[in-house]
C-alpha positions in Angstrom: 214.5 83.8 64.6 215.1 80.7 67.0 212.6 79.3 69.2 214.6 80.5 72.0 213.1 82.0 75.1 216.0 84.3 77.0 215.4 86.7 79.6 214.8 90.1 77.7 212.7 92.9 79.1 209.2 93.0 77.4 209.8 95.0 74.1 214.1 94.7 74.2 215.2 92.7 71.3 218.1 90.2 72.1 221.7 91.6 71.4 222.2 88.5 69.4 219.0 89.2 67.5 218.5 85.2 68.3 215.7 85.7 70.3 213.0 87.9 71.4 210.1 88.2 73.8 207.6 90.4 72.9 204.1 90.2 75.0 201.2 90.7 73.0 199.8 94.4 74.3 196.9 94.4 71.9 194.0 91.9 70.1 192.4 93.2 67.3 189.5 91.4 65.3 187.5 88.3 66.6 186.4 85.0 65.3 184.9 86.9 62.0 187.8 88.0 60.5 191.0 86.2 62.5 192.7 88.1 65.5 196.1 90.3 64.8 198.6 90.9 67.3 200.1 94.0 67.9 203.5 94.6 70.2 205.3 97.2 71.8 209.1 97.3 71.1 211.5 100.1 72.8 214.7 99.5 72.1 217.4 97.5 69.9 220.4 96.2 71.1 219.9 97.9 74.2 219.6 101.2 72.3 216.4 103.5 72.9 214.6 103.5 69.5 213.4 107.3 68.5 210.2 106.4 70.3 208.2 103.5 71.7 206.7 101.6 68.5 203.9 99.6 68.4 203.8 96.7 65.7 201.5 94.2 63.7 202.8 90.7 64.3 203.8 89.1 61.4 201.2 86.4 61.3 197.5 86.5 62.5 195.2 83.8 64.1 193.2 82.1 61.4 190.0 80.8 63.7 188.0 79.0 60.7 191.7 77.2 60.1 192.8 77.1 63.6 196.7 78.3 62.7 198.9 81.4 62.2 198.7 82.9 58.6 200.6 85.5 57.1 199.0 88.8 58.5 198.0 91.3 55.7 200.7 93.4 54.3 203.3 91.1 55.3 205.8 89.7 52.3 205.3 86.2 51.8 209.2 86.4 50.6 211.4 85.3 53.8 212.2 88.2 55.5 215.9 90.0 55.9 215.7 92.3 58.1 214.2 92.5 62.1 211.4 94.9 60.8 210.6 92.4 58.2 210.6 89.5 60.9 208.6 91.0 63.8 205.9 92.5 60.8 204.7 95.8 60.3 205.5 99.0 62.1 202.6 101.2 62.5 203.3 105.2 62.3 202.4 107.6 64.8 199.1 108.3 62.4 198.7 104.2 61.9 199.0 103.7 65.5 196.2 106.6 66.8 194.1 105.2 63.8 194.1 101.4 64.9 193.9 102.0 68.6 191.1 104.5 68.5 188.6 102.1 66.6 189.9 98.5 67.7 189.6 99.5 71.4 192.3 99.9 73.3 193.0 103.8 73.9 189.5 105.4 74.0 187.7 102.3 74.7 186.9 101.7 70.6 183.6 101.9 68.9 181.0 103.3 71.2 178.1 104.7 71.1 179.5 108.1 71.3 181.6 107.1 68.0 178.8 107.8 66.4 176.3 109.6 68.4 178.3 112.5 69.2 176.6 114.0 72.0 175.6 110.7 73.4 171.7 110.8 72.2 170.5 109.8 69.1 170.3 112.9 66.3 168.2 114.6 66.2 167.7 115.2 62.5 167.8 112.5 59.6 171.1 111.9 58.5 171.6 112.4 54.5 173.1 109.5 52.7 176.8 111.2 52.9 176.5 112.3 56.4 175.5 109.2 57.4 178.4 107.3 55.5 181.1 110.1 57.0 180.1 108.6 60.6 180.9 105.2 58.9 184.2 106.5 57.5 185.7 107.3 60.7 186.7 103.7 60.8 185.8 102.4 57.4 188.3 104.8 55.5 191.4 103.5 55.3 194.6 105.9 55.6 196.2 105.2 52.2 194.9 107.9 50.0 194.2 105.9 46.5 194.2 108.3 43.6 193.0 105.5 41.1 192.9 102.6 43.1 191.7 99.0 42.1 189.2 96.7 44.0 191.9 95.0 45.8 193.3 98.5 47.0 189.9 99.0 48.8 189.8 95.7 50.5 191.2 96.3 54.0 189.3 99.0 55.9 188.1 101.0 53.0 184.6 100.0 52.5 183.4 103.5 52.3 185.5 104.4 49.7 185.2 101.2 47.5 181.2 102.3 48.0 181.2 106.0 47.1 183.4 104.8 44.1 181.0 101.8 42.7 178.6 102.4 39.7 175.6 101.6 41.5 176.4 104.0 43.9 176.9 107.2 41.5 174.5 106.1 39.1 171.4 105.7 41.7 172.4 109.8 42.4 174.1 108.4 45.7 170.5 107.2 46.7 171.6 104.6 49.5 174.8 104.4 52.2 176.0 101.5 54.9 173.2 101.8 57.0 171.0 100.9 54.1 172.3 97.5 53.9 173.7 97.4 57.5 172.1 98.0 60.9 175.1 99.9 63.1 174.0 97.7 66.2 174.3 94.2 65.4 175.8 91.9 62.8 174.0 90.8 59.8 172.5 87.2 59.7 172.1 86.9 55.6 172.3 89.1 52.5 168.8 90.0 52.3 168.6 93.2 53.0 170.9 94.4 50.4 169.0 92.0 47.7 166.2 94.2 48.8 168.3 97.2 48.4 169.9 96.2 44.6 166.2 94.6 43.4 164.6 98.3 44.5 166.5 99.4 41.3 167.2 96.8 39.3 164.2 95.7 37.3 162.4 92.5 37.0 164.4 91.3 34.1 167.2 90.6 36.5 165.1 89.0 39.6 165.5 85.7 38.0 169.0 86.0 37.6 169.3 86.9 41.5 167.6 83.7 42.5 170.6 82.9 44.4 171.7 86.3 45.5 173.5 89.5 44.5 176.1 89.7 47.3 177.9 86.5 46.6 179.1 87.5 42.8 178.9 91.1 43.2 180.6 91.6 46.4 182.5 88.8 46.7 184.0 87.3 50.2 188.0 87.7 49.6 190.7 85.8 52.0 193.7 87.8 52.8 195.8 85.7 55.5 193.4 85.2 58.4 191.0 88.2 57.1 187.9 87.2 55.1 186.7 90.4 53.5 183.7 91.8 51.4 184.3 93.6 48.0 182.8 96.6 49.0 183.4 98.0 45.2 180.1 96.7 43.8 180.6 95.4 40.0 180.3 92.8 37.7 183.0 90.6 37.8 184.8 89.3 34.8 186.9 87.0 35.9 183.7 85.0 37.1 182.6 83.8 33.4 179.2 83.8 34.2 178.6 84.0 30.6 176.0 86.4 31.4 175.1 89.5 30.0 173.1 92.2 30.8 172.9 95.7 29.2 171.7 98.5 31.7 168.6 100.2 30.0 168.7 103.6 32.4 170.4 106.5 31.3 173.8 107.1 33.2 174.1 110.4 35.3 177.7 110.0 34.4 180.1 107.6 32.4 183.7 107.3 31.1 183.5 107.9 27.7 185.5 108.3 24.2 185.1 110.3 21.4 186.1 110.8 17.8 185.7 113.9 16.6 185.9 114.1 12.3 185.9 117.0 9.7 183.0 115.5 7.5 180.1 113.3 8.2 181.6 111.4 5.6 184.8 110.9 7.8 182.2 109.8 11.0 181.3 107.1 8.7 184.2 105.7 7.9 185.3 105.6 11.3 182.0 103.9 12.2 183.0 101.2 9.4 186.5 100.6 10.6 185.1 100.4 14.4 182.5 98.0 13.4 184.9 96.1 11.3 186.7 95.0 14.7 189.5 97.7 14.7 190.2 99.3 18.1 188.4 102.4 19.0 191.7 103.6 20.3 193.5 103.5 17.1 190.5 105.0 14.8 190.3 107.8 17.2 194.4 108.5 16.5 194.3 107.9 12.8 191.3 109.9 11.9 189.8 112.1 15.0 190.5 116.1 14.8 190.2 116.3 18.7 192.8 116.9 21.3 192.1 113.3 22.9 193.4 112.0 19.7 196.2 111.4 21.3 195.0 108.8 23.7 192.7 107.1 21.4 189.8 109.7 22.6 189.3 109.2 25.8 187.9 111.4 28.3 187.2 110.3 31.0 184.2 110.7 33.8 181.4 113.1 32.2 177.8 113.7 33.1 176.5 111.7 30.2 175.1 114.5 27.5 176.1 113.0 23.5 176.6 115.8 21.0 174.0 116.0 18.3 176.4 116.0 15.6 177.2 113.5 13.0 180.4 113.9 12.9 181.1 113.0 16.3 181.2 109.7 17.7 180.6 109.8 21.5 180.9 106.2 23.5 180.5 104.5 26.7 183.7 103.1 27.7 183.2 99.0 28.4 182.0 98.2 31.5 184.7 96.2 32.4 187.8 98.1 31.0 189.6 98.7 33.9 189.6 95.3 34.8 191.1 94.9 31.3 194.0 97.0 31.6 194.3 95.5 35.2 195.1 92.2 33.1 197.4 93.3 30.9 199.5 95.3 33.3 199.5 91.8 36.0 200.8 90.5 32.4 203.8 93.1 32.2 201.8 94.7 29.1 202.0 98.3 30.5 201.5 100.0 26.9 198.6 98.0 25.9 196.9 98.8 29.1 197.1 102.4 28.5 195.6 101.5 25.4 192.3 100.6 26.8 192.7 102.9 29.6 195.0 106.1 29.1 194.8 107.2 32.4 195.5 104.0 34.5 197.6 105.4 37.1 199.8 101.8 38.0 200.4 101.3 34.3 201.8 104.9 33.7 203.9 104.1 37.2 205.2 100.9 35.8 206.0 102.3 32.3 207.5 105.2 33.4 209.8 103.7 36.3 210.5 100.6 33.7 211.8 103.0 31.0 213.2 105.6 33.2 210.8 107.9 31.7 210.4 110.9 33.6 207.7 112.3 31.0 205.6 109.5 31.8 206.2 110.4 35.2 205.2 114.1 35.1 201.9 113.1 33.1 200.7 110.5 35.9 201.8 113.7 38.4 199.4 116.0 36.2 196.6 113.6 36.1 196.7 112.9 39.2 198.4 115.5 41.4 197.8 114.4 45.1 199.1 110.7 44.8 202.5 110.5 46.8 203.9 107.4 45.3 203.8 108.9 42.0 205.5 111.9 43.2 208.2 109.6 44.6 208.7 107.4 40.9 209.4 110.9 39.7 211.8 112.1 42.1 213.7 108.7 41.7 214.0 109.0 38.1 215.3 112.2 38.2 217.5 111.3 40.8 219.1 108.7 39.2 219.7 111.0 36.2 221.6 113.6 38.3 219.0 116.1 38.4 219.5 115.8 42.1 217.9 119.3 42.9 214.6 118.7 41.7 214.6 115.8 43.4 214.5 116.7 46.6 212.1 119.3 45.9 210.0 116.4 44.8 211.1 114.2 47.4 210.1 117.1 50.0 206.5 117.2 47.7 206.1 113.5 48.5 206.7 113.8 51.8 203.7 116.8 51.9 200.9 114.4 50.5 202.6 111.8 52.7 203.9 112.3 55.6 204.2 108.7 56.6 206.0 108.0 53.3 209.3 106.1 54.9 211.6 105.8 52.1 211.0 109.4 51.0 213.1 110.4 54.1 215.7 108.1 53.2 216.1 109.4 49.7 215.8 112.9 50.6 218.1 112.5 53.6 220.5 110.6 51.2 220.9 113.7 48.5 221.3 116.3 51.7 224.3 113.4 52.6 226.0 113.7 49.9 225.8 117.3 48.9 227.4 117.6 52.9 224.4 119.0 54.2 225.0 117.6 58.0 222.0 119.2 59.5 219.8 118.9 57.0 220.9 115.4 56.7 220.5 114.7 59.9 216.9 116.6 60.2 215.6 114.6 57.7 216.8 110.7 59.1 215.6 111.6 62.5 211.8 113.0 61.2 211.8 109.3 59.0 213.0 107.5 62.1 209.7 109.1 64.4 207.8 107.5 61.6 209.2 104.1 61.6 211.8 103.7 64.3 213.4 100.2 62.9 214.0 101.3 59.0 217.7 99.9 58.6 218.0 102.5 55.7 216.9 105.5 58.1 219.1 104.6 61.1 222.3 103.8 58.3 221.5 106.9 56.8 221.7 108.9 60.0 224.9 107.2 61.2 226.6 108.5 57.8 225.0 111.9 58.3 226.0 112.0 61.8 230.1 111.7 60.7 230.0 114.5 58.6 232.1 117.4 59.8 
């Protein structure tokens, strides 16, 4: 868009799409973490949009670099269309979310937030109850059914807590407030030294001479955002070089097993293992189990090994999801599921890559409440003709997620072209009360809108 200042109405864009003048209505963030922008916009062309949207500027106010950087979320390709240039629309839920705890409807974060009465409790708080409080900001809306660090990076801290190792393996024995005081920023990181050095032992105090925080939960920039890795782990991408083996029993692990017919089998197995072969391919070749399969694994367990010879029960590696993470950024979607059977991204990428619609309904199965694998499915079998079950899937998608944009295109597309005008035209205008500037949605419901 040109530098060129006409005289359009606060939140009109210009007919000529040359220009546009849209006053910021919001601030969000501070010197911290950079400042957003967020606009209104009403109408296009003139044309009322299905309601008054608000929207995330496309770039945010770096303060430590003093310029605009690409807010997150954003493409850093050069945008096509006039939802790509202004930014990001938020939804209706997006909108209440940001609003309610940056400020600007209910006044944001006060004291009420969290003390609901407007005293202090008058009980102690259990470590979940007090991290629910936390999570009425700190939970992002995006449900993640297998998600990776990066995933939990922008407003998910809670999440990225409850799902760390030191969290489930301590019994859940510490939340936010542990580490943070609610009232006031922290200076330093020693508090949560304290915190991690109250279970790890003295072997390790040596080794935190210069801190936990820095390598374990690392500062990450995104744009004009510097965020905490709230998803505490060892890093492997680091290359410390250092190695330390936990001595404590887990309460839980991910774990594979072979299962044999003989002891003598067990030791074979143990040989070939030993010998360097993958577990994964052992546990195909020789293992009697129904995880043979997919090399034996089986997931999170509470950490009880059999007392049977023949049966080989291990701890999966520390790091194997990073791993698999690797060799999917590599396009190596088979070998990750190799060293993790159940990555969901990996099953995504094999099944969408290979129009594989099995692949699909396994990642569905496994894990049955994550919209975006619902709507891989219902593409697949779209594109193969199977146009009923589809939409039925399509609708499914659209049930875990109701925000989920290009479901209502798709499905509104199939109720197009069977003729289904109201349906059709149902299903564009529920997408476009979502996100009022999609150019598939409003295309979509111009086609719909000339069918007899």
């Amino acid at each position: 868009m040109a530098n060129t200042w006409l005289p359009v109405k606060p939140g009109e864009v210009a007919p000529d799409d040359s220009s546009l003048h849209l006053p910021v209505a919001f601030k969000v963030g501070g010197q911290r973490h950079g400042v957003g922008f967020l606009s209104y916009v009403s109408n296009v062309d003139g044309i009322p949009l299905a309601r008054r949207t608000l929207i995330q500027a496309r770039y945010a106010w770096s303060p430590e670099k003093q310029k605009m950087l690409l807010a997150p979320g954003c493409s850093s390709e050069k945008p096509e269309t006039l939802e790509q240039k202004l930014g990001l629309v938020l939804s209706p839920t997006f909108e209440e979310r940001c609003l309610t705890c940056h400020g600007q409807k209910t006044g944001g974060v006060t004291c009420e937030s969290c003390h609901r009465s407007g005293q202090h409790p008058s009980k102690h708080l259990t470590n979940e109850e007090s991290m629910a409080v936390c999570a009425q900001c700190h939970v992002g809306l995006t449900k993640f059914a297998d998600p990776t660090g990066d995933d939990l990076l922008v407003a998910n801290q809670v999440e990225a807590i409850q799902r760390s190792e030191c969290f489930l393996q301590s019994g859940k024995a510490f939340s936010c407030t542990t580490c943070h005081d609610p009232h006031q920023d922290a200076t330093d990181d020693k508090q949560a030294e304290k915190v991690c050095l109250g279970c790890h032992t003295a072997e390790v105090k040596s080794h935190a001479a210069n801190g936990c925080v820095g390598c374990h939960m690392p500062s990450v920039e995104m744009g004009a955002l510097h965020l905490v890795d709230h998803l505490i782990r060892v890093h492997p991408e680091q290359k410390s070089g250092l190695v330390f083996k936990s001595k404590a029993t887990p309460v839980s692990a991910y774990v594979r097993v072979i299962v044999t017919k003989t002891e003598a089998d067990a030791a074979r197995a143990r040989e070939r293992i030993g010998a360097g072969e993958s577990f994964y391919d052992v546990a195909r070749e020789m293992s009697i189990d129904p995880s043979a399969a997919i090399g034996g694994y089986l997931g999170r367990l509470k950490w009880t090994p059999p007392d049977d010879p023949k049966v080989i029960y291990e701890r999966m590696p520390r790091d194997f999801k990073w791993q698999a993470e690797q060799l999917l950024n590599a396009g190596k979607a088979r070998e990750a599921l190799k060293v993790y059977p159940h990555y969901l991204k990996a099953l995504n990428y094999l099944g969408v890559e290979s129009q594989r619609a099995d692949v699909l309904r396994l990642a569905a199965k496994l894990y049955p409440e994550d919209a975006g694998t619902r709507f891989a499915l219902a593409a697949v079998l779209e594109a193969r003709g199977q146009t009923a079950e589809a939409a039925n899937i399509y609708g499914q998608t659209i049930a875990l997620e109701k925000d989920f944009t290009a479901a209502y295109v798709r499905l509104g597309m199939i109720e197009y072209q069977a003729g289904n005008r109201r349906l059709a035209v149902e299903t564009f205008q529920q997408g476009l009360q979502i996100d009022p500037l999609s150019d598939d949605l409003r295309y979509g419901l111009g086609l719909a809108e000339k069918l007899p």
